[in-house]
N, C-alpha and C positions, 0 to 999 in steps of 0.2 A: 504494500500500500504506500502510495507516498499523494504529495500534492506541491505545488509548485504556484505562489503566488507572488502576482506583481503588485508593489507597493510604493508605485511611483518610479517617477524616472528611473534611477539608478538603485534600488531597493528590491531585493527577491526575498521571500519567507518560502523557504521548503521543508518540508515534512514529509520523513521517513518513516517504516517500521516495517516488519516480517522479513519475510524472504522476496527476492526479487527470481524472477524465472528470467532467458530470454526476451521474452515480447513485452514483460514489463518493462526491461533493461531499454528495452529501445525506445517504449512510450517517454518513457524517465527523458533520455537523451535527448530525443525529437521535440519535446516539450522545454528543458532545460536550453537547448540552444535556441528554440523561439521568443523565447522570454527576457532570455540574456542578450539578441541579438543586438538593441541599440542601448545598453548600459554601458556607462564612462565612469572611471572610477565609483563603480557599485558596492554597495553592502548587502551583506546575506546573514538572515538570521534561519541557521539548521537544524532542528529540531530531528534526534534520532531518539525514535522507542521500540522496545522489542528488536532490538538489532537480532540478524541472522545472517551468517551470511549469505551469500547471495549464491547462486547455480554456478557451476562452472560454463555452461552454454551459456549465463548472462555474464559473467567476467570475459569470457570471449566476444560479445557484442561491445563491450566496454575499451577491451584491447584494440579491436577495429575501430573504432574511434576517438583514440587518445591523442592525436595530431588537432581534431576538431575541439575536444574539449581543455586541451591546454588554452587553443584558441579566444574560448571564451571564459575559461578562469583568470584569463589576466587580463578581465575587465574589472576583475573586483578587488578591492584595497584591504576591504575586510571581512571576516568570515567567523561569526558568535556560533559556536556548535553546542546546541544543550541536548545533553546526554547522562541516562542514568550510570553508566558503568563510566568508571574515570579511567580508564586504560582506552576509550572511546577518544576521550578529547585528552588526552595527553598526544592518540596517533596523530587526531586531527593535527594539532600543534607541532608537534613534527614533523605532518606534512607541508604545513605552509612554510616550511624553512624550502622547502623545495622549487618556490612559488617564489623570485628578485619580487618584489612589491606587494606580494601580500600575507597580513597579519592575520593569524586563526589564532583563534581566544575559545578554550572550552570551560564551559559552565555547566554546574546539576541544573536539571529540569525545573527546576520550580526557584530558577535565580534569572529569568524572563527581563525584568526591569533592569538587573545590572548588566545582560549581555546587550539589551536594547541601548544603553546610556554607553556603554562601550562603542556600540557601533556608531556613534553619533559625534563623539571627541573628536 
């Protein structure tokens, strides 16, 4: 399950949770690059629950598309991840070391207000 909301210009709220298959993987993608296509230093607040991982045929639609989605990750500056497991938003925060320009900041679930004022500094 996930969802994918625009929240003005440069602002996405996405929400994850279960398992992803293939054709979820792709909706995810197809939608996440529609959304993101005209954000200029954007902020994303991510919201993961029930993390699973995901399929390996959906990590394979994910791989075929990591050229595109680098693409449009570095449209964003910052990236608030609220997640109940903290080995969650500890990977996130080590991945955005991976990302010249952008900040991943993880937060518990029900700390909403401070990753929202985060994103906003």
């Amino acid at each position: 399950m996930f969802e994918i909301t625009q929240c003005g210009d440069n602002r996405i709220d996405m929400s994850f949770g279960g398992k992803l298959d293939s054709e979820e993987m792709k909706a995810l993608l197809d939608e996440f690059v529609d959304k993101t296509k005209d954000v200029e230093n954007g902020t994303m607040l991510y919201t993961i629950h029930d993390f699973d991982f995901p399929t390996l045929s959906a990590i394979g639609v994910e791989l075929t598309r990591l050229p595109e989605l680098f693409r449009h990750t570095r449209k964003f500056k910052k990236v608030a991840v609220l997640a109940e497991q903290q080995w969650i938003r500890k990977v996130s925060e080590l991945e955005g070391m991976l990302f010249p320009g952008l900040d991943i900041k993880g937060f518990p679930p029900n700390d909403t207000e401070n990753a929202e004022a985060w994103l906003t500094q």
